[in-house]
DOTIZA-843288 format. One record per residue (C-alpha): residue in one letter; x, y, z. Coordinates in steps of 0.2 Angstrom, whole numbers. Each point is the difference from the previous one (the first is absolute). Layout:
BEGIN
<r><zake>a</zake><u>X</u><v>Y</v><w>Z</w></r>
...
This chain:
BEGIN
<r><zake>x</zake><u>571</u><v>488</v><w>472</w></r>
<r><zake>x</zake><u>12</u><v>-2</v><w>-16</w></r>
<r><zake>x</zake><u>-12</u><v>11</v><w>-14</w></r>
<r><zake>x</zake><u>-4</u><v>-9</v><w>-14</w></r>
<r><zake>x</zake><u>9</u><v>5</v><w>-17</w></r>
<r><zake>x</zake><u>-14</u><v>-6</v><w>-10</w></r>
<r><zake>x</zake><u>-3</u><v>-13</v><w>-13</w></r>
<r><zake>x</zake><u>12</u><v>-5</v><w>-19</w></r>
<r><zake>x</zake><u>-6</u><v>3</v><w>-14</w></r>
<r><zake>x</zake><u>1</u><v>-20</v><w>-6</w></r>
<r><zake>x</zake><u>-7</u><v>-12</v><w>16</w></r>
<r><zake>x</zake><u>-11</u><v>-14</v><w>3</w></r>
<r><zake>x</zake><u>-19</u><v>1</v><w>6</w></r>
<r><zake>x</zake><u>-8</u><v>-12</v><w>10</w></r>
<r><zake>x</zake><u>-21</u><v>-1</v><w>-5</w></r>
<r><zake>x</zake><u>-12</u><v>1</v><w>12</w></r>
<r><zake>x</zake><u>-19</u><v>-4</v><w>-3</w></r>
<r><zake>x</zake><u>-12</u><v>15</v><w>-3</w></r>
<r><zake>x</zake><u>-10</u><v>-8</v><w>15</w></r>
<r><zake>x</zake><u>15</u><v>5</v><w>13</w></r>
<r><zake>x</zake><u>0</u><v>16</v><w>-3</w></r>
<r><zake>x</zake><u>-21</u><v>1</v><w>0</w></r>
<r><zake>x</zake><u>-6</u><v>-15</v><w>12</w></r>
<r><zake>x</zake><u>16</u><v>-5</v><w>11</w></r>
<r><zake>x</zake><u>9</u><v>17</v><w>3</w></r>
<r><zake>x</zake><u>-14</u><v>8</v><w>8</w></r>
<r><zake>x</zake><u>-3</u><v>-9</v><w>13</w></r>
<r><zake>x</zake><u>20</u><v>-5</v><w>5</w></r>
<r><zake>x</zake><u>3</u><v>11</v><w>13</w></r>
<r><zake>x</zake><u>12</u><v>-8</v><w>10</w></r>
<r><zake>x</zake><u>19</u><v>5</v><w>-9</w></r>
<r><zake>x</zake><u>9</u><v>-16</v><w>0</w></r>
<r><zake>x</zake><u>-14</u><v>-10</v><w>-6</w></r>
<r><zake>x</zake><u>1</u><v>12</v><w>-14</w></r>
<r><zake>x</zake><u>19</u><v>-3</v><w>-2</w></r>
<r><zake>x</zake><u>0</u><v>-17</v><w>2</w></r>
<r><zake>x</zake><u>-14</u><v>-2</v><w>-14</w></r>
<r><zake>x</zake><u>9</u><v>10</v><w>-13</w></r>
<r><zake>x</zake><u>15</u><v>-10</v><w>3</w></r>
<r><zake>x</zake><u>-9</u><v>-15</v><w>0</w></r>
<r><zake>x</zake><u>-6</u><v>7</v><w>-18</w></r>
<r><zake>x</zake><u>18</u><v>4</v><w>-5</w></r>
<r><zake>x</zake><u>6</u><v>-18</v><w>6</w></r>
<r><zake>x</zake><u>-12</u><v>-11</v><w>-11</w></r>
<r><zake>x</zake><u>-1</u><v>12</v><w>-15</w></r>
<r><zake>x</zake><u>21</u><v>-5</v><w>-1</w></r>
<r><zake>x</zake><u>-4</u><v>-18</v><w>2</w></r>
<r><zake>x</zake><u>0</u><v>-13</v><w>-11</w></r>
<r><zake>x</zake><u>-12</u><v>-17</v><w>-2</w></r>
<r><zake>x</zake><u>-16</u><v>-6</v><w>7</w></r>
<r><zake>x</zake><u>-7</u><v>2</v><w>13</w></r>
<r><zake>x</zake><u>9</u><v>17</v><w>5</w></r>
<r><zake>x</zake><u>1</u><v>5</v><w>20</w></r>
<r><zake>x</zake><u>13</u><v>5</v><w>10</w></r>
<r><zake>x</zake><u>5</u><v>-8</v><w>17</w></r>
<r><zake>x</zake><u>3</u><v>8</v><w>18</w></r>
<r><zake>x</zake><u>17</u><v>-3</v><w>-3</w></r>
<r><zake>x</zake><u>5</u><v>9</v><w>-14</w></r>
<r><zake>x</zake><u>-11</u><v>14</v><w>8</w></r>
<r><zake>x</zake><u>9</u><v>2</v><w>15</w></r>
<r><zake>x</zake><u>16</u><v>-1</v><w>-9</w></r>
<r><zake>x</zake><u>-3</u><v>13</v><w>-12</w></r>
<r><zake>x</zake><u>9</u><v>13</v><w>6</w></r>
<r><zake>x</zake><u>-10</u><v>16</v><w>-8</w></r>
<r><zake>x</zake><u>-14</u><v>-6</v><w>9</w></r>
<r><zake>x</zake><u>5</u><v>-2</v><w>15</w></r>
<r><zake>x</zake><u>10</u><v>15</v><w>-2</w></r>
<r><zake>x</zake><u>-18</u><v>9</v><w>-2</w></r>
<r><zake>x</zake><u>-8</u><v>-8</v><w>15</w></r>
<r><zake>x</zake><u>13</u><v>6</v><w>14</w></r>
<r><zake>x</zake><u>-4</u><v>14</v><w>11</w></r>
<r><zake>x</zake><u>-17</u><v>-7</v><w>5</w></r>
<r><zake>x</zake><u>-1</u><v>-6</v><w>18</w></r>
<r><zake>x</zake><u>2</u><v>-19</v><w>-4</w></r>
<r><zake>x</zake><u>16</u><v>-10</v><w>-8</w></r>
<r><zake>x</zake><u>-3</u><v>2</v><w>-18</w></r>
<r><zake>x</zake><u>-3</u><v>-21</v><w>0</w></r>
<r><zake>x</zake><u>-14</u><v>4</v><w>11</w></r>
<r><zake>x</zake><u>-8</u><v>16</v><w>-11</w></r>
<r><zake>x</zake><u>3</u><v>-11</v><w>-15</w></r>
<r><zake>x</zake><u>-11</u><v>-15</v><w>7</w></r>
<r><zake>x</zake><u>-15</u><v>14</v><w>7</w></r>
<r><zake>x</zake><u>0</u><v>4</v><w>-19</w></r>
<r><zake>x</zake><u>-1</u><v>-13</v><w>-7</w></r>
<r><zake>x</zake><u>-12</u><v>-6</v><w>11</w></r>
<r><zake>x</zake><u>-11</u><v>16</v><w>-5</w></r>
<r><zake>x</zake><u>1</u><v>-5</v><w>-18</w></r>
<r><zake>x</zake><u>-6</u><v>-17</v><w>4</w></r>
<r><zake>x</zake><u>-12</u><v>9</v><w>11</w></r>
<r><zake>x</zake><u>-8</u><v>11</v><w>-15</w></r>
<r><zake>x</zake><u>2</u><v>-11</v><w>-14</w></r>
<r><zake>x</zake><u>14</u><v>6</v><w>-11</w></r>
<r><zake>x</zake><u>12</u><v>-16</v><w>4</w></r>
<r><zake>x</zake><u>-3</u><v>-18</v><w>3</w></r>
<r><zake>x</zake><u>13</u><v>-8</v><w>13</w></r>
<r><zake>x</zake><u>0</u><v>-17</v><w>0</w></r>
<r><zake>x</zake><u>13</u><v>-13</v><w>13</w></r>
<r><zake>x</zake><u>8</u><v>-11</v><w>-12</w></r>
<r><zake>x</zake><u>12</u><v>-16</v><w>4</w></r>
<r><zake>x</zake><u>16</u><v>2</v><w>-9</w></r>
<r><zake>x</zake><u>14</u><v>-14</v><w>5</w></r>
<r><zake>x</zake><u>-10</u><v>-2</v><w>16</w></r>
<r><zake>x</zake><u>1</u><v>17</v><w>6</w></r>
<r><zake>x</zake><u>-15</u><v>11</v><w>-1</w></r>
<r><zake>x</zake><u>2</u><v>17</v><w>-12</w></r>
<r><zake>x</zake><u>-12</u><v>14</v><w>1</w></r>
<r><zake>x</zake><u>-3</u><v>6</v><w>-19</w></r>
<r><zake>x</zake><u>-10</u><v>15</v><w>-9</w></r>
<r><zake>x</zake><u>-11</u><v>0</v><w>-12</w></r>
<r><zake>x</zake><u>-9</u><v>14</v><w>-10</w></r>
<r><zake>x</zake><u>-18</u><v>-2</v><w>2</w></r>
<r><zake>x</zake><u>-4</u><v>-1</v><w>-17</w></r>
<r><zake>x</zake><u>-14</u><v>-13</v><w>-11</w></r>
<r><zake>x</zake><u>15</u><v>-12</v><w>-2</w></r>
């Protein structure tokens, strides 16, 4: 494992609601769900315009995720889609099919009161 030389003095941050850390944290206990949550965070806190989600695609081609999720026992497509589904599962995202040119697209939303 390459260490990890630490953190610059002048970086960005990416917010996450107090209620992760005291009502959504505690009960993740499966490790990708957990990663592919904070990057789903990370990913919609960088877009821009209304509604904000992300999409299976740009998921699977995000290469530091993906990155993350190797080493498990399944193709990292296949760890990426358990996860997601566990987020669904609990709550945390919304995943609806939509039709975009006639070909179905998988998108992510933040479960949030919007």
């Amino acid at each position: 494992m390459k260490q990890f030389t630490g953190f610059p003095t002048k970086m960005q941050f990416t917010p996450l609601p107090n209620l992760f850390f005291s009502r959504l944290l505690p009960q993740i206990s499966d490790i990708t769900e957990l990663k592919t949550t904070l990057h789903i965070f990370w990913s919609l806190y960088h877009k821009r315009g209304y509604p904000r989600f992300t999409t299976y695609r740009e998921l699977l081609n995000d290469k530091s995720l993906m990155n993350s999720l190797r080493g498990e026992k399944k193709p990292p497509d296949e760890v990426l889609g358990d996860a997601l589904e566990m987020a669904v599962e609990r709550g945390t995202i919304i995943h609806l099919v939509l039709d975009r040119d006639g070909t179905p697209e998988d998108v992510y939303f933040l479960n949030t009161e919007s």
